[in-house]
Steps between C-alpha positions, in 0.01 A plus 500: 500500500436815670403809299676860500339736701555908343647666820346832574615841321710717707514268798209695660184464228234216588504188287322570147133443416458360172779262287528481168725248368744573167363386198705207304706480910554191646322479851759570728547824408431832688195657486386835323223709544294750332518859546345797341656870454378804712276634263289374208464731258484210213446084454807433513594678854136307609708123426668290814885545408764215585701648732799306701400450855820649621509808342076555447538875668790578313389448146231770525778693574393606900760464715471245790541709812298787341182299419272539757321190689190423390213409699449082560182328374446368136436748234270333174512643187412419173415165450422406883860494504735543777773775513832406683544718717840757387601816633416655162154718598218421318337835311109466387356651247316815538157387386358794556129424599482166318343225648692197607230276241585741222858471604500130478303466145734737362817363574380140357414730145852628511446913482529525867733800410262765389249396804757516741593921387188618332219216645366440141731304219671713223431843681836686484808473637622216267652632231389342154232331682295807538564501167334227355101551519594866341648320199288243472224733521599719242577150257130448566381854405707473198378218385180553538512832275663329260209269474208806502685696244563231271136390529404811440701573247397203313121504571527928346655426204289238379202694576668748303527254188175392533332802502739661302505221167101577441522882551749488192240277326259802597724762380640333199113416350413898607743596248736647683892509590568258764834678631337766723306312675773228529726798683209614723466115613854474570495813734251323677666195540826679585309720792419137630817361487615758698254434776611125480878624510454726795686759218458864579591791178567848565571725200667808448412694238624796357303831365442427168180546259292254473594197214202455246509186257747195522799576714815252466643452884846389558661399797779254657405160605549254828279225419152398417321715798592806279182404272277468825568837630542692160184340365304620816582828426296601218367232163803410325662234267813296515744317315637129563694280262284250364573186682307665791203395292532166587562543864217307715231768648765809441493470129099461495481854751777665256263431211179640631659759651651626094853433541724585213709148456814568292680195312868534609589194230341654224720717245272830558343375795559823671407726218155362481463543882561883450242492220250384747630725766457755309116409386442511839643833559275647225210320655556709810602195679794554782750255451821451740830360430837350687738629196790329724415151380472330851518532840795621751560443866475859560858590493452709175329583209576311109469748238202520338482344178360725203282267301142527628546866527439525162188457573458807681640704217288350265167576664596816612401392849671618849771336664546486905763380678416351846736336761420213738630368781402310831583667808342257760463140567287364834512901631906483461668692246622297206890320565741403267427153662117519497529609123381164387163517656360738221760548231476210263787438268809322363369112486259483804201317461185638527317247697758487772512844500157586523441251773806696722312821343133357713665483842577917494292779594520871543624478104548937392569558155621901403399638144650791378354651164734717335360820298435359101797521272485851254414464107916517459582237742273227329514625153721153452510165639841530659490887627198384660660201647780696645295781633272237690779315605646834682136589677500189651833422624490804649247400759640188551643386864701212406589194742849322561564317216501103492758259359165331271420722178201448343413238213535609145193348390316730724289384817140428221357799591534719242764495183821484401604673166793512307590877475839579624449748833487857437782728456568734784357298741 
C-alpha cells in the first residue's frame, strides 16, 4: 500500500522539511508540522504549534501573496531542530551584546526574557518581575528587625530585673521608700525601649510655672506604648488592674517599676487605689492616669471617669492634662488603615500585635501638655474630670472612625471603674 504524500502549499512552495505525524492518527493520514509565531516575547510563543499543512501561512494570519520568500537552506533552532521553511519571516531577538553561550544557557533556565531586553535576568521591563527581589528584599529586612528588636528587647528587660530585684533589696534594707527609685528605673528603661522601638517624642509645652511636689497627669489612651513614651518623659507611676500582676515578664517590670494595681472585683477596689494614689501624691511622687478606662482606635476621646481624681483633691496636688497621639508610622503619616500598627485596643492580642509592632520603624509619638487645671477646676472629683476632659479633646486630631469599638473590659493596661461618665461631657 502506497502512502499519501502532503502536496505542496500554494502550488509553488518546495516540499516540507520536517513531519510530524497526529497524535492518536492512524498512519495514513496527512502530515503536520511545527511552526512558531513571529516573535517570542513568552514560552508559550517559543513552542512548535500544529498547524495544517495547507493553510500553515494563513494561521499566523500573513497573507500568502504578501509573505515574502525566504532564503533556501535549513534554518536550526532550538533543539538542533529543523524549521520548515514558510513564508512567515523569522524575527530574532535583540540580544543586545549577549553572547551566543550566554544565550544558549539561558534559554535552557527559562528567563531568556529579561536577557534578551535588559542582558541580565529580572532587570526591568517585566512588569511584576522587576518586582520581586524588591519585595522579597524588604520581607528579609523585616524579618530580620523583628528578630534584633525582640532580642533586644528581651535580653534589656531582664537585665533590668536582674539588676533591678537586688537594688530594691538595697533600698528596702537602707530604710528607705522604694517608689522613687522604682520611677527613676522605669524612665530608664522606657528611654531604652524607645531606642529598641525606633520611637521618636517631641513635646510641646506651654508657659507655665514650674510644678513642685506630686503632680497627677491625665491624658487619652491608644494602647500600651502610651506608658513607654509618657514614662520617658520624666519619673512617674502608673496604674493597671491587678491581673497584670500575673502577666509573664510584664507583671514582674510593672512591680519593680511601683505600679499602682487596682482590684476591679473587689467592692472598694477603686477607692483603695485612690488612697494609694493619693500617698503617693503627698510623697511628691508624679503619678499619671488614663481616666477613660481603656484604649480607643483614635477616632475620639471616652470621657474621663472621676474616681481617681479624688485623689488629686485630696492631696492637694496639681492636675495636667496632656494629649497623645501618633502622627507617623515607617516616615508616613499615620492612616486610618495603618491605625493598627500602634493603637492597641478592642480584643487584639498583645503578642500578635507586638510582633506586627517589631517590623515598623520611623515610629513619632506627639505630646501635648496642657497648662495645670486652677484651684476651682479641681476643687472636686467630677469638675476636675470635666475640665481635663475639655483640655484634652481640644488638642485632639481624631481619625476615621472604625466599625470595631473597643472592649469593655479595657485593653489590661490600666483600669476600668464603675463611675458613670461625667456630666457635661
Amino acid at each position: 500500500m502506497r502512502r499519501e504524500t502532503v502536496p505542496n502549499p500554494g502550488g509553488h512552495q518546495p516540499a516540507l522539511d520536517r513531519h510530524r505525524t497526529v497524535p492518536g492518527a492512524a498512519f495514513p493520514h496527512p502530515r503536520v508540522r511545527l511552526r512558531q509565531f513571529p516573535h517570542e516575547g513568552s514560552p508559550y510563543h517559543r513552542r512548535r504549534l500544529r498547524l495544517s499543512a495547507a493553510r500553515p501561512c494563513r494561521s499566523a494570519g500573513v497573507p500568502r501573496d504578501a509573505a515574502p520568500p525566504l532564503p533556501d537552506g535549513p534554518r536550526r533552532d532550538r533543539g538542533d531542530r529543523r524549521r520548515g521553511r514558510c513564508r512567515v519571516p523569522h524575527v530574532p531577538s535583540a540580544h543586545q551584546g549577549v553572547s551566543p553561550a550566554r544565550r544558549r544557557r539561558v534559554r535552557r533556565t527559562g528567563i531568556r526574557r529579561g536577557v534578551r531586553h535588559h542582558g541580565h535576568p529580572g532587570d526591568g521591563g517585566d512588569g511584576p518581575a522587576q518586582c520581586e527581589v524588591p519585595r522579597s528584599l524588604l520581607r528579609r529586612v523585616g524579618g530580620v528587625r523583628r528578630v534584633v528588636k525582640a532580642a533586644a528587647f528581651i535580653v534589656s528587660s531582664f537585665l533590668f530585673l536582674l539588676l533591678g530585684i537586688p537594688y530594691r533589696l538595697v533600698v528596702r534594707f537602707a530604710g528607705r521608700p522604694w517608689e522613687p527609685a522604682a520611677a527613676r528605673l522605669c524612665r530608664f528603661w522606657a528611654s531604652l525601649m524607645l531606642r529598641i522601638l525606633e520611637i521618636t517624642v517631641s513635646v510641646r509645652t506651654p508657659e507655665h510655672q514650674p510644678l513642685s511636689g506630686g503632680v497627677l497627669s491625665v491624658s487619652n489612651h491608644l494602647g500600651y506604648l502610651d506608658i513607654i513614651v509618657i514614662a520617658s518623659l520624666r519619673p512617674t507611676l502608673f496604674v493597671a488592674k491587678r491581673d497584670v500582676r500575673s502577666w509573664p515578664l510584664f507583671g514582674r517590670l510593672a512591680q519593680l517599676g511601683g505600679t499602682v494595681f487596682v482590684d476591679r472585683a473587689a467592692f472598694r477596689g477603686a477607692h483603695e487605689a485612690s488612697q494609694e494614689v493619693s500617698v503617693q501624691l503627698r510623697g511628691g511622687r508624679n503619678v499619671h492616669i488614663f481616666p477613660e478606662g481603656t484604649s480607643t482606635d483614635g477616632s475620639s476621646v471616652l470621657p474621663f471617669r472621676p474616681s481617681l481624681f479624688s485623689a488629686a483633691v485630696q492631696a492637694g496636688a496639681a492636675v495636667v492634662p496632656m494629649t497623645l497621639r501618633y502622627g507617623r508610622v515607617n516616615d508616613e503619616p499615620v492612616s486610618p488603615a495603618g491605625r493598627d500598627r500602634v493603637h492597641w485596643y478592642g480584643n487584639m492580642t498583645f503578642a500578635s500585635h507586638f510582633w506586627s509592632l517589631l517590623a515598623c520603624h520611623g515610629i513619632a509619638a506627639e505630646l501635648t501638655v496642657h497648662p495645670p487645671l486652677d484651684e476651682t477646676a479641681r476643687s472636686e472629683p467630677r469638675t476636675a474630670s470635666v475640665a481635663a476632659f475639655t483640655s484634652v479633646r481640644s488638642a485632639f486630631v481624631p481619625l476615621p472612625p472604625k466599625t470595631r469599638t473597643p472592649s469593655p473590659e479595657g485593653d489590661g493596661v490600666l483600669w476600668t471603674l464603675t463611675d458613670r461618665p461625667p456630666r457635661g461631657a
